[in-house]
C-alpha positions as CSV (number, residue, x, y, z in Angstrom):
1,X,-101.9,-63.8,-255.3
2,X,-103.9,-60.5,-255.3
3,X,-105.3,-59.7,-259.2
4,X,-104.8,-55.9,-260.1
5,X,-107.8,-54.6,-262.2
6,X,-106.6,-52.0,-264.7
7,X,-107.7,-49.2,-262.6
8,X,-105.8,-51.0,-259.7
9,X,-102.2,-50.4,-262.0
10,X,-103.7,-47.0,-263.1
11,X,-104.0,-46.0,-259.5
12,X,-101.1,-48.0,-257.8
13,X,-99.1,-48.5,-259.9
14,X,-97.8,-52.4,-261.2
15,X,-96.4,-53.0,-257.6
16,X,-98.5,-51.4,-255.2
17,X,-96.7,-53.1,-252.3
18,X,-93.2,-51.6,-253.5
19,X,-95.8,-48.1,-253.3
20,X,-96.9,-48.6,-250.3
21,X,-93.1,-49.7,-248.7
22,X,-91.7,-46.7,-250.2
23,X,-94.2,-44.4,-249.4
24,X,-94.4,-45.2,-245.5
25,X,-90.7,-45.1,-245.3
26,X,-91.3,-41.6,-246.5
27,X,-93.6,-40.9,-244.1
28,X,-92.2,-42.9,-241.1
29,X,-88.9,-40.5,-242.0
30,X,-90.9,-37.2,-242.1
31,X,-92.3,-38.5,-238.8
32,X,-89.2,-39.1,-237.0
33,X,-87.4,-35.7,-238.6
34,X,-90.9,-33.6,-237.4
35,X,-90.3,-35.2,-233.7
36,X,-86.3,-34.3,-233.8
37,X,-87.3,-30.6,-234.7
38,X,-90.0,-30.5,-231.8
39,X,-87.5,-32.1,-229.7
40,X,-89.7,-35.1,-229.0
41,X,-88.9,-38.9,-229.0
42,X,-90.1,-40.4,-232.2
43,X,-92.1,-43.2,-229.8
44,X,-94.5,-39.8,-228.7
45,X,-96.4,-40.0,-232.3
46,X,-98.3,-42.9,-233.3
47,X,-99.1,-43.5,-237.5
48,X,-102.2,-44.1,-238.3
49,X,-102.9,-45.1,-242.4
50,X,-106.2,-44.0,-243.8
51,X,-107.4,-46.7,-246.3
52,X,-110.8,-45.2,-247.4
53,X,-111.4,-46.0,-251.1
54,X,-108.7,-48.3,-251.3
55,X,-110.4,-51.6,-252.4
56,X,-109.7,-54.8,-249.7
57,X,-107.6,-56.7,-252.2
58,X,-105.2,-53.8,-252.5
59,X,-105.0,-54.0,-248.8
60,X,-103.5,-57.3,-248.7
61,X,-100.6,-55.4,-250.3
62,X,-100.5,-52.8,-248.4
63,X,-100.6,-54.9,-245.2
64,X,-97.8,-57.0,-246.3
65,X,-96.1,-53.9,-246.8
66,X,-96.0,-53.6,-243.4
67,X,-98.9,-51.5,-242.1
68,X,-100.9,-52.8,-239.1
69,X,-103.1,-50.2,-238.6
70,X,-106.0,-49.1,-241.0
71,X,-108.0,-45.6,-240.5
72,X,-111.6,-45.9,-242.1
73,X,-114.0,-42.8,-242.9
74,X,-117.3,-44.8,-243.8
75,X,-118.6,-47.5,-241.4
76,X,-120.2,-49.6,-244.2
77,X,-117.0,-49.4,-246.4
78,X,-115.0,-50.5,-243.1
79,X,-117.2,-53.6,-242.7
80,X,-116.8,-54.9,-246.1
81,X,-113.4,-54.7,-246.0
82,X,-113.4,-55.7,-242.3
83,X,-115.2,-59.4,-243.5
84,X,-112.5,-59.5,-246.5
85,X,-109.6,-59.3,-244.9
86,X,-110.7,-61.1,-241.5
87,X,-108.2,-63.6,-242.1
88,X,-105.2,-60.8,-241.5
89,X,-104.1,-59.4,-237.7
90,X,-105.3,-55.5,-238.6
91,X,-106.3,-53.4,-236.3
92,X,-109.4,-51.0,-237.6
93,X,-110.2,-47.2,-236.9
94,X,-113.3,-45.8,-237.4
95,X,-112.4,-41.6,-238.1
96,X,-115.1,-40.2,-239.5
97,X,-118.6,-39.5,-238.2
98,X,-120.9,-41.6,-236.7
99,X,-124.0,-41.9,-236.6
100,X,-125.5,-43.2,-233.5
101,X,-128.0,-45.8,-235.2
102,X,-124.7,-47.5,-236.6
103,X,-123.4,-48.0,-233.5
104,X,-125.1,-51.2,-233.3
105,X,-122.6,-52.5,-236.5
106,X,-119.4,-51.6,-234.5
107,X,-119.3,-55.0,-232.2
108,X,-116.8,-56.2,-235.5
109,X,-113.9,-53.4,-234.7
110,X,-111.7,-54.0,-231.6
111,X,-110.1,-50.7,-232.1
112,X,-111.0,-47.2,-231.5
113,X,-113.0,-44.2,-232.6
114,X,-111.5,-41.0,-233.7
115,X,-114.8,-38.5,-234.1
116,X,-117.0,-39.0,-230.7
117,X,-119.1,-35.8,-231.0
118,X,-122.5,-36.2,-229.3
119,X,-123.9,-37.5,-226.4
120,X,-126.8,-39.8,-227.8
121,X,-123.9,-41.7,-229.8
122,X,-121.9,-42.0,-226.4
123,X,-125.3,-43.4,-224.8
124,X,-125.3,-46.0,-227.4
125,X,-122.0,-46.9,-227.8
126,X,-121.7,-47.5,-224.5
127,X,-125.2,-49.7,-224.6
128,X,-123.5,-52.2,-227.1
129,X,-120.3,-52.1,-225.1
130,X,-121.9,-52.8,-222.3
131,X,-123.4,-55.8,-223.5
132,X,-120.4,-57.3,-225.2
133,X,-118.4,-56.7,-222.0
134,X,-115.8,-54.9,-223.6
135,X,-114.3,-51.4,-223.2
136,X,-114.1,-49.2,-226.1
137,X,-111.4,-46.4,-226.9
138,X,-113.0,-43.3,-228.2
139,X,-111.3,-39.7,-228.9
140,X,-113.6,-36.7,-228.7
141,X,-113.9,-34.9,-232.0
142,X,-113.8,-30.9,-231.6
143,X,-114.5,-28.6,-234.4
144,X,-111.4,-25.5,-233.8
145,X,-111.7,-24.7,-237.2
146,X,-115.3,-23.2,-236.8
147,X,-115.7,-24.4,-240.1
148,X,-120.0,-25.5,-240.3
149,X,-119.3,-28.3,-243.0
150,X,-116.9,-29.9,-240.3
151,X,-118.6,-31.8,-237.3
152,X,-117.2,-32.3,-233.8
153,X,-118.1,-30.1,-230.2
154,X,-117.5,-26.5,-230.4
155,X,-114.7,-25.5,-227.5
156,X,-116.6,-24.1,-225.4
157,X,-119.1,-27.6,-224.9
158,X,-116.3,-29.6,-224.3
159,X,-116.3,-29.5,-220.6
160,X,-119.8,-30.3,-220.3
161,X,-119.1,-33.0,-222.5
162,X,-116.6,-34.4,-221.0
163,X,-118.3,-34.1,-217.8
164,X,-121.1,-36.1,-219.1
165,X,-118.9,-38.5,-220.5
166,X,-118.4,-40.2,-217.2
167,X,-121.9,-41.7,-217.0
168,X,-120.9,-43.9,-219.9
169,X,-118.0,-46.3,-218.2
170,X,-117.7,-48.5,-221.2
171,X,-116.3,-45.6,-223.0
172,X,-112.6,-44.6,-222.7
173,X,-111.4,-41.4,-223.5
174,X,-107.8,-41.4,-225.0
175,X,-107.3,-37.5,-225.9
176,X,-108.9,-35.0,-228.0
177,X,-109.7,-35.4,-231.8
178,X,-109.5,-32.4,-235.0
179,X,-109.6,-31.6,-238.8
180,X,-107.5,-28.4,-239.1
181,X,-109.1,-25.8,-241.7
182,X,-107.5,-26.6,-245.2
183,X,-105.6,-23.9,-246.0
184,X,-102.2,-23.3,-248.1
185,X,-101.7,-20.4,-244.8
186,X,-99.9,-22.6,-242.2
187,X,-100.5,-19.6,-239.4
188,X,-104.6,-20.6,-239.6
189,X,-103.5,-24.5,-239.6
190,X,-101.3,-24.1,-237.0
191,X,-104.0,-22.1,-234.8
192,X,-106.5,-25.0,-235.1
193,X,-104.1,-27.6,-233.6
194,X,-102.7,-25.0,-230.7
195,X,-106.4,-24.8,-229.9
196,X,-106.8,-28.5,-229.5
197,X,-103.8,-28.4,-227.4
198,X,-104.7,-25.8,-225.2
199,X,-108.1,-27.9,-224.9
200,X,-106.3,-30.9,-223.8
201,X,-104.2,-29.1,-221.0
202,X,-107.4,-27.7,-219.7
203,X,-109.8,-30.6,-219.8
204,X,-106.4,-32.8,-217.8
205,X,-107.4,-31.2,-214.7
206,X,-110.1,-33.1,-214.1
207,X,-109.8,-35.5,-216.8
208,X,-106.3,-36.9,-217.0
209,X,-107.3,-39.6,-219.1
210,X,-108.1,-37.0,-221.6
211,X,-104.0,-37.4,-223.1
212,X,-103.8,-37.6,-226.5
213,X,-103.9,-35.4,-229.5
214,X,-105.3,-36.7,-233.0
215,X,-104.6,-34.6,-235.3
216,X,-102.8,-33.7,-238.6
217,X,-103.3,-35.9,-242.2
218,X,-101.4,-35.8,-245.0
219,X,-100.8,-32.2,-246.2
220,X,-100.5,-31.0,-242.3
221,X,-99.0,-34.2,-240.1
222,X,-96.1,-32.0,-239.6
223,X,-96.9,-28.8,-238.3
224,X,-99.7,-31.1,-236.2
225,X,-96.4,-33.3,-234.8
226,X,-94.4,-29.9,-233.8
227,X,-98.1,-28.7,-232.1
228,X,-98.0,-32.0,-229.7
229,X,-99.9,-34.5,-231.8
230,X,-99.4,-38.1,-230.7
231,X,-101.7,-40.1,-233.3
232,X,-101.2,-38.5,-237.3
233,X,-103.7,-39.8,-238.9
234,X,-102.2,-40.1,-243.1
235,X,-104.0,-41.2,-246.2
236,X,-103.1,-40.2,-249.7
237,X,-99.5,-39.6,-248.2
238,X,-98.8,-43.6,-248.3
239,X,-101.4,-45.1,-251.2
240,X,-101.4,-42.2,-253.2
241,X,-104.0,-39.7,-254.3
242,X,-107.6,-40.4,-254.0
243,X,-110.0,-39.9,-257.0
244,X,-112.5,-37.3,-256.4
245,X,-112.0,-33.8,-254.7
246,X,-110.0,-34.3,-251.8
247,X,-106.6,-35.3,-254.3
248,X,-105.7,-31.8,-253.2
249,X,-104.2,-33.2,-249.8
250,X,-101.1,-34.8,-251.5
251,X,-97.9,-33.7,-250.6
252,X,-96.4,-31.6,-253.5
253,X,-99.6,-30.4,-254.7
254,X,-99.5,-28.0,-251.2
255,X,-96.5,-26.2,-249.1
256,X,-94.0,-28.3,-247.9
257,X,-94.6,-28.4,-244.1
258,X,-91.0,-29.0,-243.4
């Protein structure tokens, strides 16, 4: 039985399972009602939960509330709870940056990584994979917001990069990763996934494998599902609103994308 600390309850709520049910019904509903308005099937757009700052033994709950899939900004936060929770079928995502001396940590995660943005971390990456024998799916993070506190490749340096990309087998590219600018004007949201998308089409031509589109979070998943997204990535949307100064990204306390 998992033990709630008062901040847990102050946080969660008393039954952070029921929370977590509820709120990824929500979410799975806004999903499906985002892919009938772009005229896509619902299958086209894959959920991924962001779980950063939520403590490992509020996972438990939230993985017997049904989610399979955890999303994980910090590499050293995603190990601890990695080694708590080994005993559970998750499968982890690493989303935020990474640097490439950590690379050697990742032989844990049997996943994916959301925020490829250099070449010296594909060189390692690669390395490690290499030496496990083991593939490893990777999404190539691009910066369309222009935005200098965000990483990822400019546009233009993404066909180089992608052209260099082949040298590391072990590596394989699923699609094209983004953080839209955060702003309450949907037009300048909007323009940042349109980019990405445009990106994808043109990189196709030579990369097929280059398919997907991560992109969207809580306060944008939306307008990022009717712009071609097929992974969301979602945080405070399903465990609630995170202490500190990203609570801004809960639904309610910006526009309604629907």
């Amino acid at each position: 039985m998992t033990h709630l600390t008062p901040a847990d309850i102050a946080r969660f709520g008393p039954d952070p399972q029921a929370t977590f049910a509820a709120n990824l019904h929500e979410v799975q509903a806004r999903i499906a009602a985002a892919c009938q308005r772009a005229g896509r099937p619902r299958a086209d757009v894959r959920l991924l939960p962001v779980t950063k700052t939520v403590p490992a033994h509020v996972l438990r709950l939230a993985h017997a509330a049904g989610i399979r899939d955890f999303g994980e900004n910090r590499l050293q936060e995603a190990m601890t709870k990695h080694d708590a929770l080994s005993d559970l079928p998750i499968r982890w995502s690493i989303i935020g940056h990474l640097q490439s001396n950590k690379a050697k940590y990742l032989a844990r995660f049997r996943q994916r990584i959301h925020a490829l943005d250099g070449l010296g971390l594909a060189a390692e990456l690669n390395r490690r994979m290499e030496a496990e024998g083991r593939d490893l799916p990777v999404f190539v993070q691009v910066n369309t917001s222009g935005e200098q506190t965000k990483f990822g490749l400019a546009p233009g340096d993404l066909p180089g990069f992608l052209d260099a990309l082949t040298a590391f087998p072990r590596l394989r590219p699923q699609g094209l990763m983004t953080l839209a600018i955060f702003s309450a004007d949907q037009d300048r949201v909007r323009a940042c996934f349109r980019l990405l998308r445009r990106l994808r089409d043109d990189s196709r031509t030579s990369h097929p494998q280059i398919a997907g589109l991560s992109m969207g979070m809580s306060g944008d998943y939306e307008t990022a599902i009717m712009e071609g997204a097929t992974v969301v990535r979602v945080g405070q949307a399903i465990p609630g609103p995170r202490p500190g100064s990203d609570a801004h990204y809960w639904p309610g306390l910006i526009p309604d994308n629907r």
